[in-house]
C-alpha positions, 0 to 999 in steps of 0.5 A, spaced: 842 451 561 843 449 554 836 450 552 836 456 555 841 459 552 839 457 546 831 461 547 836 467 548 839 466 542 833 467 538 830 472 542 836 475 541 836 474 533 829 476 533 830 482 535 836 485 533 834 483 525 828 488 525 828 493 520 824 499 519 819 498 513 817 504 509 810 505 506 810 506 498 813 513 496 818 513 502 824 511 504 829 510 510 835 509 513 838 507 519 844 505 524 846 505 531 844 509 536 851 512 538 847 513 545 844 505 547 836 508 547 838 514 550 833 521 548 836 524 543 833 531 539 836 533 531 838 540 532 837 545 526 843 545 522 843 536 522 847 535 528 843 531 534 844 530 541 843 525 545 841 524 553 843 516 556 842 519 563 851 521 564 852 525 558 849 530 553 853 528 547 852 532 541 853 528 534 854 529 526 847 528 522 853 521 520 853 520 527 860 522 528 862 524 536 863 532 537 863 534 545 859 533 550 855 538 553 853 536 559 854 531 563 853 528 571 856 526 576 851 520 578 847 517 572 840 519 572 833 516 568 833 520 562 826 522 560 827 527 553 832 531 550 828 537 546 831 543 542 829 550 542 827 552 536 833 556 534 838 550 536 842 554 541 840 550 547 837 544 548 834 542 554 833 535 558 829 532 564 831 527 568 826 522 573 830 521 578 831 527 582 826 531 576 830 536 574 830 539 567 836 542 564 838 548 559 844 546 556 847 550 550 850 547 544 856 551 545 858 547 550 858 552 557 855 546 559 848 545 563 845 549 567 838 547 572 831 550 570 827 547 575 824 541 578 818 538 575 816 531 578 817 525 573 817 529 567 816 525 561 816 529 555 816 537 552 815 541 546 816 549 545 810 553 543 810 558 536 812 563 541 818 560 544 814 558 550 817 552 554 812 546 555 813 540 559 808 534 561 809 530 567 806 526 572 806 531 578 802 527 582 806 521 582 803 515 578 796 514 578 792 521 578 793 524 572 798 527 568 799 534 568 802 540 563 806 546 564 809 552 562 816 553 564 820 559 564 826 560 561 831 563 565 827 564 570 824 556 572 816 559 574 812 553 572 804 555 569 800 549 570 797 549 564 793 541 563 791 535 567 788 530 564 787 521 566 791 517 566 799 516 566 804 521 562 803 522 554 807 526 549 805 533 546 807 537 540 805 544 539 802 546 530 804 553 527 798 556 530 799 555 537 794 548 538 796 543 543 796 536 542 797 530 546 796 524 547 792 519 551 795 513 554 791 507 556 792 505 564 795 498 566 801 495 562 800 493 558 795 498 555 789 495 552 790 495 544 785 502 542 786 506 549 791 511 546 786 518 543 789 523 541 787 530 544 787 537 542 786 545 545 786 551 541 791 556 542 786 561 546 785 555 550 792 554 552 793 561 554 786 561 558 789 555 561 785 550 565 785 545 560 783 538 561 779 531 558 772 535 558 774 542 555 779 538 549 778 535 542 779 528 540 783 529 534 784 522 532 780 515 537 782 508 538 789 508 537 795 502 539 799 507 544 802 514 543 810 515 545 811 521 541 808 526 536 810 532 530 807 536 526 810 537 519 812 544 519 810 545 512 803 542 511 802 542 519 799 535 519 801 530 526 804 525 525 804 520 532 809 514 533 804 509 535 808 503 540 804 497 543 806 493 548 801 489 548 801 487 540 808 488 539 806 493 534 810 500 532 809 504 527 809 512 524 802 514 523 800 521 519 794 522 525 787 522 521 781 522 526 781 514 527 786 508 527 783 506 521 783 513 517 791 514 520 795 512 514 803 508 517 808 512 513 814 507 517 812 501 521 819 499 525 817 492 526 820 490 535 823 497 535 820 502 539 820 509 536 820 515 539 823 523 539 819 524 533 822 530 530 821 534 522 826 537 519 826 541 513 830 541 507 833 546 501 827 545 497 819 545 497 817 538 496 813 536 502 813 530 507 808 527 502 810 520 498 813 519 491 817 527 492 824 529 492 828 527 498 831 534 498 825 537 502 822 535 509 824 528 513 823 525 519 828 523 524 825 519 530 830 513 535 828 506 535 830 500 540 828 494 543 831 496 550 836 489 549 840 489 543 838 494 538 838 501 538 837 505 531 837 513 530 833 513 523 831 518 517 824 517 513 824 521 507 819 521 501 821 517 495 821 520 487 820 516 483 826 515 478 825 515 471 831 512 466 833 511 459 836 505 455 837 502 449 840 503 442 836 509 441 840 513 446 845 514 441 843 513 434 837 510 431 833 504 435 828 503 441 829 507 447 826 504 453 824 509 458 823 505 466 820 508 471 821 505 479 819 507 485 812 509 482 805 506 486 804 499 486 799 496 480 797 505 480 799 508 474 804 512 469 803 518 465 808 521 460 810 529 458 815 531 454 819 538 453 824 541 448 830 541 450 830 547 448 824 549 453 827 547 459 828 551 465 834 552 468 832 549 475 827 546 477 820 549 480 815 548 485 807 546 482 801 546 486 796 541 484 790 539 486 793 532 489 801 534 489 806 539 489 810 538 482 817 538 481 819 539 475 824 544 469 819 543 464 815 550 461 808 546 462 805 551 456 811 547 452 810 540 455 807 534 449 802 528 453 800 521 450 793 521 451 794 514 455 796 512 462 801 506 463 800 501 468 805 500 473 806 493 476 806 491 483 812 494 485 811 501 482 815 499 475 812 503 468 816 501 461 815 504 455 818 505 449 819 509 443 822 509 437 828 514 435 828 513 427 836 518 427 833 525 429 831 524 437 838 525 440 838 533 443 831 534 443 825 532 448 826 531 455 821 527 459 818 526 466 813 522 468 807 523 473 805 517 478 798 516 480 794 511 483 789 506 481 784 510 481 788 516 477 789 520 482 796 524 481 801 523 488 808 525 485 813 526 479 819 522 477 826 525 475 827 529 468 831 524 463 834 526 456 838 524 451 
C-alpha cells in the first residue's frame, strides 16, 4: 500500500509540475483554471466563460468570478463553449442529452438551440453563420458538420468525413478547416491531417475526405484550431496521447514544416482562441505584446487545470553606466533577442522622435518604432547575440550625449533575417 501510495505521489508531482514553454520570441502566462478542465471561451472585451457541465460561469480577464450565467439541474458532459462574434452570447453543447445552447452574457440565463448528437466542437462563420461538428452516428461512421440556426435550431448538414469528432475553425474569407483524428486510442503518432473547403464549397455543401484539401499532413493529434485574425495563419493544438506530447503549432503543410509556438508539456491543450489587442503588432515572435495573443485551457485531467495567455516577446533594450549622466561608457543590453542571431543598431535625434510609435511593414516584420527613418543613423556592423538572445554594446559619451539620440535596435537571425525590434531607449 505504501509503495503505492508513493507512485501516486510522483505521478502526482509529475504532473502537476508541468509548465508551458514558450518558443524564442514569446512568452506565456498562467494560473489555475477557476473551472477544473471545463471548456471555456474568452469573450471580446477579455472576460471568459467556462462550461464544467453544472454552471456557465462567466470570469475577469484576472479570473476573478462575475455570475453565472446558466446553469443545470443535473451535471451534464460539457463538449465546448464558443463566443459569437460579437460576445453577446455564448453558446455551448453537451454530449449527454446532445443539446446545444445559446447563453447570453447578460445573464438571462440559456436557453435550448437544438439537439446534435455527441457534439464535439463549434465555430462561427465570417457571415455570422453557426457551425458545429459532431458525431451524429454515433462512434464509428464518421463525424459530421452542421450549419445550425440560430434562433430557429434548423440543422444544415454541411461535411462527413472518417473517423472520430475533430475540431473546425473558420478564416476571414469563409474557409473551413478541421481536423482529422486518428481511429483507436491511443491515435497513432501522424494520423492527424489538417483539411480544408473553399467557402463556394461550404455553401454548395456536401463536403467530404474526397472534395477537400489537405492543408497540412502527418501530425501527433489535433483538438482545436484558430486563425490569427491578422494574418490569417491556423494555428492547431497538437495533443498525443500516445506520445505524451502537447503543443501549439503554426500549421505548415507538414509536421515538420509547422513551427511550436508553446509546447505544454503533460498539459492537454485546448479552446484555442485569438484575441486582438490596441496595437498592430501581430502574432509573430520578437513584437509588442500590445497586439494579438492567444488564450487556450490546459490540463492533465488530474491534478492541473491552467487557462494560459501566449503573447510575442519584444526585445528590451536598456541603458547603463557612468555615461547615463556625464562623461563615461554607456552600455546598451539587449535581452530577449534571437538565440546566437544577431543585433543591428539605429539612432535618432531626440529632436526627430514621433510622438507615438508607428507601424512598418518590412519585407520580414512589421516595425514599431517613434523613429523618423529618413532621420535614423546605423552602424554599418551587425552584433552577435548569444545563446540566449542577450547583445551588448557600448559607447563612449565624452560630456556631450545627454539629450541627444534615442536608440532602437533590430533583431535578426543567424542568417541576418530582420524578426522584430527592441524598445527605444534614451538618455
Amino acid at each position: 500500500m505504501k509503495q503505492f501510495l508513493s507512485v501516486f505521489a510522483c505521478l502526482f508531482l509529475s504532473l502537476s509540475a508541468s509548465a508551458d514553454t514558450p518558443a524564442p520570441g514569446y512568452a506565456v502566462s498562467s494560473q489555475p483554471s477557476p473551472a477544473f478542465a471545463a471548456p471555456m471561451t474568452t469573450l471580446p472585451g477579455g472576460d471568459f466563460v467556462t462550461f464544467d457541465g453544472l454552471n456557465i460561469d462567466r470570469w475577469t480577464e484576472q479570473g476573478a468570478f462575475v455570475q453565472t450565467l446558466g446553469s443545470f439541474a443535473v451535471s451534464v458532459f460539457p463538449s465546448f463553449a464558443v463566443s459569437n462574434p460579437t460576445g453577446s452570447a455564448v453558446i455551448i453543447g453537451e454530449s449527454s442529452n446532445h443539446g446545444l445552447f445559446v447563453v447570453p452574457t447578460n445573464g438571462s440565463g440559456k436557453v435550448l438551440l437544438a439537439q446534435l448528437t455527441f457534439n464535439y466542437d463549434a465555430a462561427f462563420s465570417p457571415a455570422g453563420d453557426l457551425y458545429v461538428s459532431a458525431a451524429t452516428g454515433n462512434f464509428g461512421p464518421g463525424n459530421d458538420v452542421y450549419r445550425v440556426a440560430i434562433p430557429s435550431g434548423a440543422l444544415t448538414p454541411i461535411a462527413h468525413v472518417a473517423g472520430p469528432s475533430g475540431p473546425i475553425a473558420f478564416d476571414a474569407a469563409g474557409a473551413l478547416y478541421y481536423a482529422t483524428q486518428g481511429s483507436g486510442f491511443p491515435a497513432p503518432a501522424g494520423s492527424t491531417d489538417v483539411i480544408g473547403w473553399t467557402a463556394a464549397q461550404v455553401a454548395a455543401g456536401n463536403l467530404d475526405n474526397s472534395n477537400a484539401t489537405v492543408v497540412c499532413a502527418g501530425l501527433d493529434g489535433g483538438a482545436s484550431l484558430a486563425v490569427d485574425p491578422t494574418t490569417q495563419k491556423l494555428y492547431v493544438a497538437e495533443t498525443s496521447f500516445l506520445l505524451g506530447t502537447n503543443r501549439v503549432r503554426r500549421v505548415g503543410n507538414t509536421q515538420a514544416n509547422s513551427p511550436i509556438v508553446v509546447d505544454a508539456g503533460t498539459l492537454s491543450i485546448y479552446g484555442l482562441k485569438f484575441m486582438t489587442g490596441n496595437s498592430a503588432a501581430t502574432f509573430a515572435p520578437y513584437q509588442p505584446d500590445t497586439g494579438v495573443r492567444l488564450t487556450y485551457g490546459a490540463t492533465d485531467f488530474f491534478s492541473a487545470s491552467e487557462r494560459s495567455t501566449l503573447r510575442p516577446a519584444r526585445p528590451q533594450l536598456s541603458l547603463s553606466g557612468p555615461g547615463l549622466t556625464g562623461v563615461g561608457p554607456v552600455t546598451l543590453t539587449v535581452t530577449g533577442g534571437v538565440p546566437n542571431g544577431s543585433v543591428y543598431l539605429l539612432n535618432c535625434l531626440q529632436t526627430s522622435l514621433l510622438p507615438s510609435e508607428v507601424s512598418l511593414q518590412f519585407p520580414t516584420f512589421l516595425l514599431h518604432t517613434t523613429f523618423v527613418l529618413s532621420q535614423a543613423r546605423r552602424l554599418p556592423f551587425y552584433l552577435p547575440a548569444d545563446a540566449s538572445g542577450t547583445s551588448v554594446f557600448q559607447i563612449q559619451n565624452t560630456g556631450g550625449l545627454q539629450g541627444l539620440r534615442a536608440y532602437q535596435f533590430l533583431v535578426s537571425d543567424s542568417a541576418g533575417v530582420f524578426l522584430g525590434s527592441s524598445n527605444v531607449a534614451q538618455f
